[in-house]
N, C-alpha and C positions, 0 to 999 in steps of 0.2 A: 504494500500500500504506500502510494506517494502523496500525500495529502500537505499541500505545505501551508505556513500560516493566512500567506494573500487568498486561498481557496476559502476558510475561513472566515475574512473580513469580506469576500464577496456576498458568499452564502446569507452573511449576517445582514447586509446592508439590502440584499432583496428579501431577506425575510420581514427586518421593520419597515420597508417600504412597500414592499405586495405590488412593486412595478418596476421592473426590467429598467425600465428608460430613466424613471427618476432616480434607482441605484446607481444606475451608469453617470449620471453627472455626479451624482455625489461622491461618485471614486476616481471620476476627473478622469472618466475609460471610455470607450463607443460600447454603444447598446452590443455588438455584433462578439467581440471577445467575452464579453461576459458571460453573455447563454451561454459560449464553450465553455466558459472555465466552470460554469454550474454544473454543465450537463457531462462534463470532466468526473467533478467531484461525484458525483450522481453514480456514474460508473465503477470508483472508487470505490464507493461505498456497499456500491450491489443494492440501493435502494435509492427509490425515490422521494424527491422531499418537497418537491412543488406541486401542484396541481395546476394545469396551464390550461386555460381556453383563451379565445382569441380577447374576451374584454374582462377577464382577471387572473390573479394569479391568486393560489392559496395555500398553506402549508397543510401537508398531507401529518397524519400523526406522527409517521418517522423523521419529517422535517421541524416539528412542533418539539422532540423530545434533542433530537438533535444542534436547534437552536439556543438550548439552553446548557447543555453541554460545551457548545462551541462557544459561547457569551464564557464560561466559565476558564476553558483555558487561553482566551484571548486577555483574561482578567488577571489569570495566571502571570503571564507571559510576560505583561507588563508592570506589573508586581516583583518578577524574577528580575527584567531589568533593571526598573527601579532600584530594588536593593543592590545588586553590583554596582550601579553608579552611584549609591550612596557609599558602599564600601570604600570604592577606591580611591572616595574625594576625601576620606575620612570623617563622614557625617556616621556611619552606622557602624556599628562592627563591638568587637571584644577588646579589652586593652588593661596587662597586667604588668602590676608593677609590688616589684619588692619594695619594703623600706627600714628603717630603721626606727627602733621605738621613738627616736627625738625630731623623725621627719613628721610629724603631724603639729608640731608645736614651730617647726622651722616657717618665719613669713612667707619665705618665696613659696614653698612646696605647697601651704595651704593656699594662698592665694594662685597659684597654678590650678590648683584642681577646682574652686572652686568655678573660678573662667573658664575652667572646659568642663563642666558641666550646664554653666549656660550656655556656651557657644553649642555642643556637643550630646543635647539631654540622651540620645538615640544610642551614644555608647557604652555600653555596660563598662567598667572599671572594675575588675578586682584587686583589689588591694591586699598584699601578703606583709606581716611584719614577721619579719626576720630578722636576723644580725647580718653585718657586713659580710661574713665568709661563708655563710651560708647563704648567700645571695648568688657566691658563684658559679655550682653546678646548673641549678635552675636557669642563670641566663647563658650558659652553655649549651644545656639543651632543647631550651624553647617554652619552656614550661612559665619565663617571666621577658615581659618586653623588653623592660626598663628597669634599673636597679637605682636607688636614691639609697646611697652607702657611704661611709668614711673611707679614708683612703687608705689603701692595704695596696699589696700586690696582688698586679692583674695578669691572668694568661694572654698570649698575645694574640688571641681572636676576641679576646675583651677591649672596647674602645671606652674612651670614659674624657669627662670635662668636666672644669671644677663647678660646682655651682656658687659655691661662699667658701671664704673661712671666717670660722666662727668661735668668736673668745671663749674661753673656758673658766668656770666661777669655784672660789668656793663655796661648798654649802655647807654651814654649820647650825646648830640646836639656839635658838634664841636666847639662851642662856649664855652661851659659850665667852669667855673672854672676849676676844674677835668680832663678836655680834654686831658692835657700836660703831664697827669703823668704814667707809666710805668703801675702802681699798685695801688689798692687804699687800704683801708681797710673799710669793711661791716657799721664801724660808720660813715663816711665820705658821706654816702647819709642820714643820721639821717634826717635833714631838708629839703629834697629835695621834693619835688610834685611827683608822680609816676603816668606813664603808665603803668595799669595793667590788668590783666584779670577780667575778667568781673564773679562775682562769681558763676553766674546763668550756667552760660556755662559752669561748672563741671570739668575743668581741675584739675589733678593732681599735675602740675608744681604751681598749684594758690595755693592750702594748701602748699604745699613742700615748696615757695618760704615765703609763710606769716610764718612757723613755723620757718624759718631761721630767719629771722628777728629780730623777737620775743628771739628766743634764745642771741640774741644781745643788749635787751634791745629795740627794735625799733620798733613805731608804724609807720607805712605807710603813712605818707599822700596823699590820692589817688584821682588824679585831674582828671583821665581819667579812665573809664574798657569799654574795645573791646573784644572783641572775638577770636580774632586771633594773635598769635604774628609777623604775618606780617605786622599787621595793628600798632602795640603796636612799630614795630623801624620806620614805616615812621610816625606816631607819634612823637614820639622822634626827629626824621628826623626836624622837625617844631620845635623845641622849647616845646615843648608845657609840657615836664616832664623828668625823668629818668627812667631807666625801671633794670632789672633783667632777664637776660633771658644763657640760656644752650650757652655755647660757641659754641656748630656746628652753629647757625644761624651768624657768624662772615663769613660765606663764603658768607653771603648777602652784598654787601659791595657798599652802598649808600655815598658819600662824606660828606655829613652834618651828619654824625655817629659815634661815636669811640667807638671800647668797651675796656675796662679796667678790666684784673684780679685782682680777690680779693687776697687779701693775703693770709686771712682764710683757713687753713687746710682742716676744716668738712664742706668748702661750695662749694657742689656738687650734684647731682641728678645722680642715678640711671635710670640704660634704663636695660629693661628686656624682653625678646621675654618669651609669653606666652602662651599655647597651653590646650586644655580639654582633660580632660584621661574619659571621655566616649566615646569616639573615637578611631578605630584603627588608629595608623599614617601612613600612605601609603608611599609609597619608594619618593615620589614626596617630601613630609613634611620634611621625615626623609633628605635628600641630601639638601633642604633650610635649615634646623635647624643647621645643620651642617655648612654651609656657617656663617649663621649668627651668630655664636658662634665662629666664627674664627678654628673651632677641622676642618679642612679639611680632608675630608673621604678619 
């Protein structure tokens, strides 16, 4: 059977008009091709679907059941392409992105997602939080678009650009000596207890934060390691130590916490959205990437 979609739009346009001639201007065709290309389909089909005398024309029952069938994959059809041209302009589609627990408090990143959800309502977003190294497998093998991660080493099919660097606070108990002061400087926790990460959990921020230190002269005394740096300020929250953590988490703002900039120039972390170049980036990627880089398209 060769039944192509213009048989279809013929069939349909003598059926709501029930007249040869006025379907033929309305398809901008001569009367004369048309009856072929009906009586084409007709043979196609091994049924008839008009009823023809010389002053009407009328749909026989198999042309009655078959006009509605055909209304429906013309509806199809245009539906189907519809959505591929949404796809590939980046209006509709899927779009998945790792993060870090402190990318949701970071301005840019919420202010990016927020704009591509107006611009974009039509695209689903999953959102994964993860740690930085555990970001890498996943954007390896496809499984995340976009990575919004600290900066660690990357394998060389990982492309990455920085988004911000972003000062790093202390956070101490309301109580704590330190509490009152504006600014501290990086010596001034030297003998403190620390709430830290936990080094099994593989954060980025946990080498980042132990090699600042160090560059200080300063070994850690580390009374506490969690997992999470939510856990790491309601910690603190208690007494229980001081901690080091990225100024976005200051938008958490529990009473028994204070955080305090450092003075230090070089004491900062990097944030980097990451992406695999064995990948095409699809109009979806491309119009996030852009958001989140601040270069608005």
């Amino acid at each position: 059977m060769n039944i192509e979609l213009r048989h279809l739009r013929y069939f349909i346009a003598v059926a709501e008009e029930l007249h040869f001639g006025r379907a033929a201007r309305r398809l901008n065709i001569s009367q004369p091709p048309l009856s072929q290309q009906i009586q084409a389909l007709e043979q196609q089909l091994d049924a008839r679907l008009f009823a023809r005398t010389n002053r009407s024309v009328q749909l026989t029952p198999a042309g009655e059941h078959f006009l509605h069938d055909a209304r429906q994959i013309m509806q199809s059809v245009t539906l189907a392409a519809d959505k591929a041209s949404r796809i590939h302009h980046g209006h509709q589609g899927e779009l998945r992105i790792g993060f870090t627990s402190s990318a949701p408090f970071i301005a840019t990143v919420s202010d990016a997602l927020f704009t591509f959800r107006q611009r974009y309502p039509h695209v689903h977003i999953q959102m994964q939080e993860i740690n930085t190294r555990q970001q890498l497998e996943p954007l390896l093998d496809g499984r995340l678009d976009l990575g919004v991660m600290r900066n660690t080493p990357l394998p060389d099919v990982l492309n990455h650009q920085l988004m911000l660097r972003e000062p790093l606070c202390a956070v101490v108990h309301r109580a704590h000596r330190l509490a009152g002061k504006e600014s501290i400087s990086v010596s001034e926790l030297a003998n403190e207890p620390f709430v830290f990460f936990d080094p099994q959990v593989g954060t980025a921020l946990y080498s980042e934060t132990l090699a600042m230190l160090q560059r200080y002269g300063i070994v850690p005394d580390i009374a506490q390691e969690v997992g999470e740096a939510m856990t790491i300020i309601g910690l603190v929250a208690t007494g229980l130590g001081v901690s080091i953590l990225p100024a976005s988490f200051r938008r958490i703002r529990l009473d028994d916490v204070c955080w305090l900039p450092l003075r230090e120039k070089d004491v900062w972390s990097e944030v980097w959205l990451v992406w695999s170049t064995r990948r095409e980036m699809s109009a979806t990627i491309r119009h996030m990437k852009a958001l989140l880089l601040a270069n608005d398209f």
